[in-house]
N, C-alpha and C positions, 0 to 999 in steps of 0.2 A: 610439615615436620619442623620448619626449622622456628614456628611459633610454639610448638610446643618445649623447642629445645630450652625458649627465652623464658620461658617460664620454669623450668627444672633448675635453671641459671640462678635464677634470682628465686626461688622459691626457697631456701636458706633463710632468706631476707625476710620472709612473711612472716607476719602474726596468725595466730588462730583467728579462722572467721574471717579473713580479710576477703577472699573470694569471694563469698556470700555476699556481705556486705556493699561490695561493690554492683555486685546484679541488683543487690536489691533498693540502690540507689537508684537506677534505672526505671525502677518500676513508676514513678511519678512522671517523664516524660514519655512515658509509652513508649520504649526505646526497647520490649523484648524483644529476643530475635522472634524474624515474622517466620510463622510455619510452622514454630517449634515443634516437635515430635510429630508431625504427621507428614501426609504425604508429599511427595515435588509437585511440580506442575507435570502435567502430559501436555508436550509441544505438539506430539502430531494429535493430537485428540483437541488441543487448538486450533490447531488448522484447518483441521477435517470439518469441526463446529462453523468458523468464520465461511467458509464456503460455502452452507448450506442455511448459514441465520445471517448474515450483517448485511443489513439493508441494500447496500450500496453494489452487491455482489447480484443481490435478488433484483438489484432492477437492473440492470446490464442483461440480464440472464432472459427476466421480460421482456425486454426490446428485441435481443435475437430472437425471443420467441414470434416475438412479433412480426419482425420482418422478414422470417420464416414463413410464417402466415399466410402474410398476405403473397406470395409468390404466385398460387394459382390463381388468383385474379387477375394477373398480367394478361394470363393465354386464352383469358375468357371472352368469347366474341363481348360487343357492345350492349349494351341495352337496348332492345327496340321502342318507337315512341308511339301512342293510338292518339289520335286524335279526330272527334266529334263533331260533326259541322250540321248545322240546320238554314234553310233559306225559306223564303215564305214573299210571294213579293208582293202582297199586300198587308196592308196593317191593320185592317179592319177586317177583314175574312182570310179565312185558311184557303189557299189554292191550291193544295198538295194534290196531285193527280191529274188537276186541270192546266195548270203555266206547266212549262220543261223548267220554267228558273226556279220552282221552288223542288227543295229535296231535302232529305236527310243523307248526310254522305260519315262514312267511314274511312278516314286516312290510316294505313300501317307505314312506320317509318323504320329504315333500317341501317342504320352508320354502319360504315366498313373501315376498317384499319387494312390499309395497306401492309405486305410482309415483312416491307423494310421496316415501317412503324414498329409492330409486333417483337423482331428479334430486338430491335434495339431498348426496346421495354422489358422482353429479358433479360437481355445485360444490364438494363438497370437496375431489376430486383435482385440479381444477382449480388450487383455490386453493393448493394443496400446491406443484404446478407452477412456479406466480408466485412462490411463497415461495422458490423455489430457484435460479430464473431471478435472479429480485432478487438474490437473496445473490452469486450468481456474480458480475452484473454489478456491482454493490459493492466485493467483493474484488480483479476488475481494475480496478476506479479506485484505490483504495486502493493495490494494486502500483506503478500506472502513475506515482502522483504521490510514491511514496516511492522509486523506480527516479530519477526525474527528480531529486527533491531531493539523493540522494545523487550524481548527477552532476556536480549544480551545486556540490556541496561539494568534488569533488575539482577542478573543475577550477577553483574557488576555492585549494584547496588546490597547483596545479602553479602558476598562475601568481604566489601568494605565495613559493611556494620560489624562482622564476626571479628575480622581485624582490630578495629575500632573496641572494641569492647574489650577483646585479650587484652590489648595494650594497658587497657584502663585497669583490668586485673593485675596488671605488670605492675604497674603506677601505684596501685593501691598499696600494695605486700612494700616498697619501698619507700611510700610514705609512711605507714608501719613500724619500718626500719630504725628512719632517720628518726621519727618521732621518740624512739626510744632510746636510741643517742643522747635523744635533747633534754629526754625526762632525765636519764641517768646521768647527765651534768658531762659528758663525753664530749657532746657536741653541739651547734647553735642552730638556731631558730630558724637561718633562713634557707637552707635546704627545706625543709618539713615545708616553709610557705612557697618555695618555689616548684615543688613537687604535688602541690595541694592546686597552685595556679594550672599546671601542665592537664592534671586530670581532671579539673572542671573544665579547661577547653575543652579537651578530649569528650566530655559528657554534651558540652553543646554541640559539638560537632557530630555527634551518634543522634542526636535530635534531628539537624539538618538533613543528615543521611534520610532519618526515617522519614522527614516529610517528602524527600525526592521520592524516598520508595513507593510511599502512598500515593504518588501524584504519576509514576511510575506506571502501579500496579491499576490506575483508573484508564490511563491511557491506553495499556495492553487489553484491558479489559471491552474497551469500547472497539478495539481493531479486531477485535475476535468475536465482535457481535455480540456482547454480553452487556448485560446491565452494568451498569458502570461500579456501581456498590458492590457489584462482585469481589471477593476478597483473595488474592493472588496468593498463594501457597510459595513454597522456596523453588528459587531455579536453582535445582541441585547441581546439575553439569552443562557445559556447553557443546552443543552439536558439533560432529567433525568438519572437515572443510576440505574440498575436493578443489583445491586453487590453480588455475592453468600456468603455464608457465611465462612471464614475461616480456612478452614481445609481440609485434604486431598483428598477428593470427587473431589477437582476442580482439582488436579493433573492427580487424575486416569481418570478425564474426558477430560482434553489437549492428554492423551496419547493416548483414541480411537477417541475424534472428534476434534483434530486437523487438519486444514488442511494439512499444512505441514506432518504432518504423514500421513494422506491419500497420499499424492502427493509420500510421501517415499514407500507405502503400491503395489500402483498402478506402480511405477516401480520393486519393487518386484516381482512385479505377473508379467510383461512384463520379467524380465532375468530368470525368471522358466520358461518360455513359449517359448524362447530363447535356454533353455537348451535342452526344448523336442524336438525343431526343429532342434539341430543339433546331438541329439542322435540318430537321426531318421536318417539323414541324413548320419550316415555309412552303411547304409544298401540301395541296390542300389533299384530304382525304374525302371521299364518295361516300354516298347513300342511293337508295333502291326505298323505294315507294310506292304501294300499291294503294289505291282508293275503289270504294263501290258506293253510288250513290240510288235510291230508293226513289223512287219520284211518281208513289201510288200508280195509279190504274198506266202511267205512261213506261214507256219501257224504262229498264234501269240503265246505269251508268257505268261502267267499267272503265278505270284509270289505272297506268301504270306511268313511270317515270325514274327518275336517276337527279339527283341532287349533288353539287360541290358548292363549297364554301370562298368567299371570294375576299382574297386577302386583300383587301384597298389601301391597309394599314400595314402594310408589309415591314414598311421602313420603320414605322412607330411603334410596332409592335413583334414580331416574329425576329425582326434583326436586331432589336435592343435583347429581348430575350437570348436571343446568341449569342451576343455578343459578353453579355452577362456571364452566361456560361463558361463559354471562352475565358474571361478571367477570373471565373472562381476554376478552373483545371488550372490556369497559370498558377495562381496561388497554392493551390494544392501539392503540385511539382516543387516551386519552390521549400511549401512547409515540408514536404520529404527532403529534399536535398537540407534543409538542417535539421531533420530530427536524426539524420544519415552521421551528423557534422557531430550533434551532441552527443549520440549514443557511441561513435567513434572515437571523441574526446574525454567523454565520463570512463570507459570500459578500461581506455589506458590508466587514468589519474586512479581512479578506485583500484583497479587489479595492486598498482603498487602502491596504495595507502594502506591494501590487506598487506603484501608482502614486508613491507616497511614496521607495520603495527604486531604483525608474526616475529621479523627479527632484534627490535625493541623488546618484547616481553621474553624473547632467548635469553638477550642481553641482561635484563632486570636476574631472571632465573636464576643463570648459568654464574656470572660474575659478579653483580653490582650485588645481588642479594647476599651470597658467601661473604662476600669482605664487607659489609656491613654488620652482617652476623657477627665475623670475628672481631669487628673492632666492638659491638656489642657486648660481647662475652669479656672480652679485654677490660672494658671502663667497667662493669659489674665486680668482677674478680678482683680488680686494682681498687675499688671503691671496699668493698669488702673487707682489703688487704691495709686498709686507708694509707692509699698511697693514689687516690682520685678525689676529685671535687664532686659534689653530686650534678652537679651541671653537666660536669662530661658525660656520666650517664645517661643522664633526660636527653642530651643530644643525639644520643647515639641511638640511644632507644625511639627516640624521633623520627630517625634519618630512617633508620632499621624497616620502622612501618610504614615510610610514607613510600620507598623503594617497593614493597610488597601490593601498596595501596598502587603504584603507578603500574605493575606488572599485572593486578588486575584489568586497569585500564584499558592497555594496550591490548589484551584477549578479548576484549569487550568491544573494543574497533576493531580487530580484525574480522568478526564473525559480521559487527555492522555494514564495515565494508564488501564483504563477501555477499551480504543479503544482499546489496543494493547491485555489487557486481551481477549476481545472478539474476535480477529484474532488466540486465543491459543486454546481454547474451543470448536469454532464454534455455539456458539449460541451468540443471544443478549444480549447485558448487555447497550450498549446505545440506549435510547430508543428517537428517532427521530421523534418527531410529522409529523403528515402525512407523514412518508416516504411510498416511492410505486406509489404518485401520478406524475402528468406528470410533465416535465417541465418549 
């Protein structure tokens, strides 16, 4: 409203045509507004998209599958091994039936895992599981809050161009003005050139904007699993914000539902499961053997037996491998105790760079915008009245938009901060109309 006001103000000032004219300056740096007449973007129908196309979601989503997978293989006995044995104990004639040394014999082999083995190879596909579960659900918070920040950036970035451009329609209708002052011998030259310098900034400036937009809108594009050439429509509004209340609830709550800390949690529990498999693993596990040997016309051979494996390399092997183990679980513990440190240290600074960036853009709203309005209207009116310099004007008219430009800002970091708070958390704080439905 109170851009439309600025233009009612000074629209006295304008020449025929001067609006126009101004847009249609624009049209040589590709500086329309993007989206013009069509539709916004759909956020949750971005969401819903990046979840089920952006590569980087699809392979998280494969691994769980995978480690999924392969679980019942854990509880599957071993493989058993045959093996084929021939004796002959001469080398110029076949003895088979006449020596007992020559035979054909049949070995069946059969490995046993022990139950302690077994369970703890459960837990460790288990753990495998959680390890991949965690990472997935990590990777969609991560998407979700950087889907979100790039939104908040462009639609920072549309309603600065819209800005950008009134102003330059402001700009124009008063250089207009002065110009006819100047023609009509009333008044000099260098208003009209200092009003002329104001709104060629202003034009390169609506240039810059548009390339951030475009650079923007490739970015958004690609975190939503789109081809990047995608062309981003307007972000017509920003999502509401469900912001917890300031104090250390939100830390102690990053530390259990972060994801990252689960992701930290669930490799933990995989290098304890790690450890039981290779504690396990100095202690030898058995096999069962049967054999039947054929020895023609003499009677046959019936063998049974029982096999263990004989760690001779205990120390060089089975105990460095533990010990191995042992400190990838240290390491593990540790990298939780700081992913515990960070997510409890981010949850506080972010929670109150939302709060902080909420009561700044009050402030822009409530106060700093009204009296800049009114000293606005002031220097137009007194200029008008010529009892102002054109300068005061430009200034004011300066100050006017850039106070509007920073109040968008500051909405555009609170939603940023919000997303990224709600990736620390694990619950919502941005609250996305219709998210959930299709595409």
């Amino acid at each position: 409203m109170r851009v439309v006001q600025t233009i009612v103000i000074v629209g006295s000032l304008c020449a025929p045509g001067v609006v126009e004219a101004a847009q249609a300056d624009d049209v040589p740096y590709g500086n329309q507004a993007p989206g013009a007449g069509s539709e916004r973007i759909d956020l949750a129908a971005l969401l819903a998209g990046a979840w089920q196309s952006h590569p980087e979601l699809q392979a998280a989503t494969r691994r769980a599958d995978a480690a999924r997978a392969s679980a019942p293989a854990v509880t599957a006995p071993e493989d058993p091994r045959l093996n084929l044995l021939g004796s002959n104990e001469s080398l110029t004639a076949e003895t088979l039936g006449e020596s007992p040394d020559s035979f054909l014999e049949v070995q069946w082999e059969q490995p046993v895992r022990r139950p302690s083995v077994r369970d703890a190879s459960v837990r460790a596909s288990g753990a495998a599981v959680g390890a991949a579960d965690a990472a997935l659900a990590a990777a969609r918070a991560r998407r979700r809050a950087r889907i979100l920040s790039l939104y908040s950036e462009l639609w920072r970035l549309d309603r600065t161009l819209d800005l950008l451009r009134e102003s330059r329609v402001v700009l124009e209708s008063l250089t207009a003005s002065v110009r006819a002052r100047y023609e009509s011998g009333s008044g000099i030259q260098e208003p009209v050139l200092r009003a002329q310098v104001v709104s060629r900034r202003l034009l390169a400036e609506i240039e810059h904007r548009s390339r951030d937009r475009r650079s923007t809108s490739i970015a958004l594009a690609e975190a939503a699993g789109l081809d990047p050439g995608t062309p981003m429509l307007r972000a017509e509004e920003l999502p509401e914000l469900d912001l917890p209340l300031m104090d250390e609830t939100v830390g102690a709550a990053a530390e259990v539902r972060s994801p990252d800390v689960a992701e930290a949690q669930a490799a933990l529990a995989a290098a304890e499961a790690g450890v039981d498999l290779a504690r396990l693993a100095r202690k030898a596990d058995w096999s069962w053997n049967a054999g039947y040997q054929y020895r023609g016309s003499l009677d046959p051979v019936v063998m049974a037996g029982v096999g263990v494996p004989i760690p001779v390399r205990r120390d060089t092997k089975q105990q460095a491998l533990l010990l191995q183990a042992e400190r990838t679980r240290d390491a593990a513990a540790a990298e939780l105790a700081a992913a515990r440190l960070r997510a409890r240290t981010a949850a506080l600074d972010t929670l109150d760079e939302a709060h902080h960036a909420g009561r700044i853009a009050a402030e822009y709203r409530s106060v700093l915008g009204p009296l800049a309005q009114s000293a606005q209207d002031a220097a137009a009116a007194a200029y008008a009245a010529g009892g102002a310099e054109m300068f005061l004007v430009l200034d004011d008219l300066d100050r006017a938009l850039r106070i509007r430009v920073d109040e968008v800002a500051e909405r555009s970091n609170q939603v940023r901060a919000a997303a990224d708070l709600e990736a620390l958390i694990g619950r919502r704080v941005v609250l996305v109309a219709e998210e959930g439905s299709g595409r």
